[in-house]
N, C-alpha and C positions, 0 to 999 in steps of 0.2 A: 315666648317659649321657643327653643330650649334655654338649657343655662349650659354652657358649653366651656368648661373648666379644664384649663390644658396645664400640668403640672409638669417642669420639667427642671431637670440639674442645670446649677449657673452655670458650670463650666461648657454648656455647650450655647452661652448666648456671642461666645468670641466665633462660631461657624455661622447660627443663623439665629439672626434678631428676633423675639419675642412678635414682633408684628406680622412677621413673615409665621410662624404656627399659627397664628389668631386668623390668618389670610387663608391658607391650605384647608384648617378648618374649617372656617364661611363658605368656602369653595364646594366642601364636599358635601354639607349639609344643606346646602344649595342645590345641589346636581344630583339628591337624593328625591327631590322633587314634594319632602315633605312639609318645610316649612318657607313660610315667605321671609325674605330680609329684613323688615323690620318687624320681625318677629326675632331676631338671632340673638342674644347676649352670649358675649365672649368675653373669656378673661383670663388672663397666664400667672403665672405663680412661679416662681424662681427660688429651686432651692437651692441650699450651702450644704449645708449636711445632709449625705444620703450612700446608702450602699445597696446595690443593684446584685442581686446571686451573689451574694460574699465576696463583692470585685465594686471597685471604686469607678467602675463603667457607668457612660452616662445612660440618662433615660427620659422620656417623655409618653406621659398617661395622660388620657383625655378622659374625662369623665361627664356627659353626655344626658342630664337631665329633663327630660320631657314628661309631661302631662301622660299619664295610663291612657290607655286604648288601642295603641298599637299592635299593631298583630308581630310575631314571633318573626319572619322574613320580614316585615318591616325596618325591623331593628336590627336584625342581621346584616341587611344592606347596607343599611346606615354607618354600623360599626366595620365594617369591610373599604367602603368610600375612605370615611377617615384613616384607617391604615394605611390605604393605599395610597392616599396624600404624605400624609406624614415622612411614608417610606420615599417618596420624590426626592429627597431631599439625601444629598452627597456625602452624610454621617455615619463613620465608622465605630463600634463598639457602642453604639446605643439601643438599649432597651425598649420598642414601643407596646403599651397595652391599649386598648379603650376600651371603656363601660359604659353601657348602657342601661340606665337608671328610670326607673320611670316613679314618678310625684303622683300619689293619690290625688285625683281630682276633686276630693268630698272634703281635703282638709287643706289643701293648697290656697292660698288667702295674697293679693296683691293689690294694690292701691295706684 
């Protein structure tokens, strides 16, 4: 845990490679000091079809999955890290969000 879902437009994997979000990601959720590394699943998503505020600008949303319990500034930090990762990065006309979602602990089920 977490599940750490980076959704972003293809046309921006010609500036920076899919592996490089999946890294800044790791990074920040790392240096958020709440989860350990082999605790992290990462994964990106490439789309084709998308429109960003009625404009064919790109974008990149992380959507940020973890187990209930964390307190309110917990998560805040959390999602401010990855922004401010995300934002490192030399990309003009792109859109960034991240959400932070949290998994019912009573129904969450993993093998």
């Amino acid at each position: 845990m977490p599940h750490c879902i980076i959704e972003y437009s293809q046309n921006l994997e010609q500036e920076v490679p899919p592996v490089d979000w999946l890294d800044v990601v790791k990074l920040a959720c790392l240096t958020s000091g709440l989860f350990a590394e082999e605790d992290l699943k990462l994964r990106a998503l490439a789309y084709k079809n998308f429109v960003t505020g009625g404009k064919d600008d790109a974008f990149v949303h992380v959507t940020i999955r973890m187990l209930s319990g964390r307190s309110v500034e917990s998560r805040r930090m959390l999602s401010s890290l990855v922004l401010d990762a995300l934002q490192g990065f030399k990309v003009v006309n792109v859109s960034f969000t991240v959400d932070i979602c949290e998994i019912d602990k009573e129904t969450y089920t993993k093998k």
